[in-house]
C-alpha positions in Angstrom: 0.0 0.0 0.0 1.6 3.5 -0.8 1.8 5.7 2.3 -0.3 9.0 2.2 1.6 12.0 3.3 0.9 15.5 4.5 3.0 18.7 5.0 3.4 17.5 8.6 4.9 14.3 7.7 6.1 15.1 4.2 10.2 15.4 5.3 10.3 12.3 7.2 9.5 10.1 4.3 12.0 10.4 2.3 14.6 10.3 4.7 16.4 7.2 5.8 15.4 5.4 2.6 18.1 4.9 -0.4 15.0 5.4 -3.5 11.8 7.1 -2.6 9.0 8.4 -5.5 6.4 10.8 -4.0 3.3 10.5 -6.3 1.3 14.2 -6.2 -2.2 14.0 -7.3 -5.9 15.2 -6.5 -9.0 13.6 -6.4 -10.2 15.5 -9.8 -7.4 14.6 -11.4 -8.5 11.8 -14.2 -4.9 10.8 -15.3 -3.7 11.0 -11.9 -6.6 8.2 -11.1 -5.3 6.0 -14.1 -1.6 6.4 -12.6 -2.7 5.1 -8.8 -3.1 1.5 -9.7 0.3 1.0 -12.0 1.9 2.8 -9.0 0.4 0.1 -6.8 1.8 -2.6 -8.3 5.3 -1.5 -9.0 4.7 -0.9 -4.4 4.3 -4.4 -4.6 6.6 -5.4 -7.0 9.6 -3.4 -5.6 8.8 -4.3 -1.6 11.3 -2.5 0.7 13.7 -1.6 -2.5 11.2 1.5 -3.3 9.5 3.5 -1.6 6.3 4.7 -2.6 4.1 7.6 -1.1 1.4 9.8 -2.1 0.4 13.7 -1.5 -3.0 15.2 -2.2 -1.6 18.4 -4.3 -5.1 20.5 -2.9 -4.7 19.5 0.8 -0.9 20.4 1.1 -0.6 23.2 -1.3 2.2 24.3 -0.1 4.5 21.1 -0.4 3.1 21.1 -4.1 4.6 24.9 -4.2 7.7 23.8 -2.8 8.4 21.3 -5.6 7.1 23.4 -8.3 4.5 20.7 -9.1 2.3 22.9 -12.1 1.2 19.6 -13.6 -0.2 16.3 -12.2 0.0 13.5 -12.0 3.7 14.1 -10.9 6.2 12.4 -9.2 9.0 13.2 -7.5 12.4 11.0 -6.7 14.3 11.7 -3.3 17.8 10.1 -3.7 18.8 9.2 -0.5 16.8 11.6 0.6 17.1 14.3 -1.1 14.8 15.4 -4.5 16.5 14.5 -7.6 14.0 13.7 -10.3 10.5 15.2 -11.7 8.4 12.7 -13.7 5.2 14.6 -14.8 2.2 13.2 -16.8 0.7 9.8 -16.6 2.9 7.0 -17.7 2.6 3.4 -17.8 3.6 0.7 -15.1 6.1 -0.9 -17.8 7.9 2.5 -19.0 7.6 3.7 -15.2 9.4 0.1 -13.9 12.0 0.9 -16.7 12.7 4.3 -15.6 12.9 2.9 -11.9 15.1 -0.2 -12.6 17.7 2.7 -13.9 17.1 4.8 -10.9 18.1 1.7 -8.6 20.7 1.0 -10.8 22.4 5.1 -10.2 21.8 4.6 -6.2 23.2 1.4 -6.1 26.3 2.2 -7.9 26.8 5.8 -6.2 
């Protein structure tokens, strides 16, 4: 299951973890809705080596602001904690597990 965030919480979660991607979506959002379930699986399919959360762009406006998120769905990669990568528009699971078997690939050979 991919962890909801808030502003609150929002830091914590990508710290401490080698690969996180933070999905940012809203409930209107069709494409965003279309994204949730390939997003789901790849949770499942990359247990403990990902990890996956999820922030409501119109609750936590703010964290949205901070990451210049103008478009959604959008998702965000922390690198060891830190944001590295912006992956905007709705893509599907295979060409998103392709882009995140490279990203495992950078953090495991950093």
């Amino acid at each position: 299951m991919i962890e909801p965030v808030s502003a609150a919480d929002f830091d914590k979660v990508a710290a401490g973890t080698t690969l996180t991607v933070v999905d940012f979506w809203a409930d209107w959002c069709g494409p965003c809705k279309m994204q949730t379930p390939a997003l789901e699986a790849l949770d499942e399919e990359y247990d403990g080596k990902i990890k996956f959360a999820s922030l409501d762009v119109d609750a936590n406006k703010a964290i949205a602001e901070r990451f210049e998120i103008m478009s959604i769905p959008a998702l965000v990669v922390f690198k060891n904690g830190q944001p590295a990568e912006k992956v905007v528009g709705f893509h599907p699971q295979s060409a998103l597990k392709k882009y995140l078997d490279q990203k495992l690939v950078e953090v495991t050979a950093e």
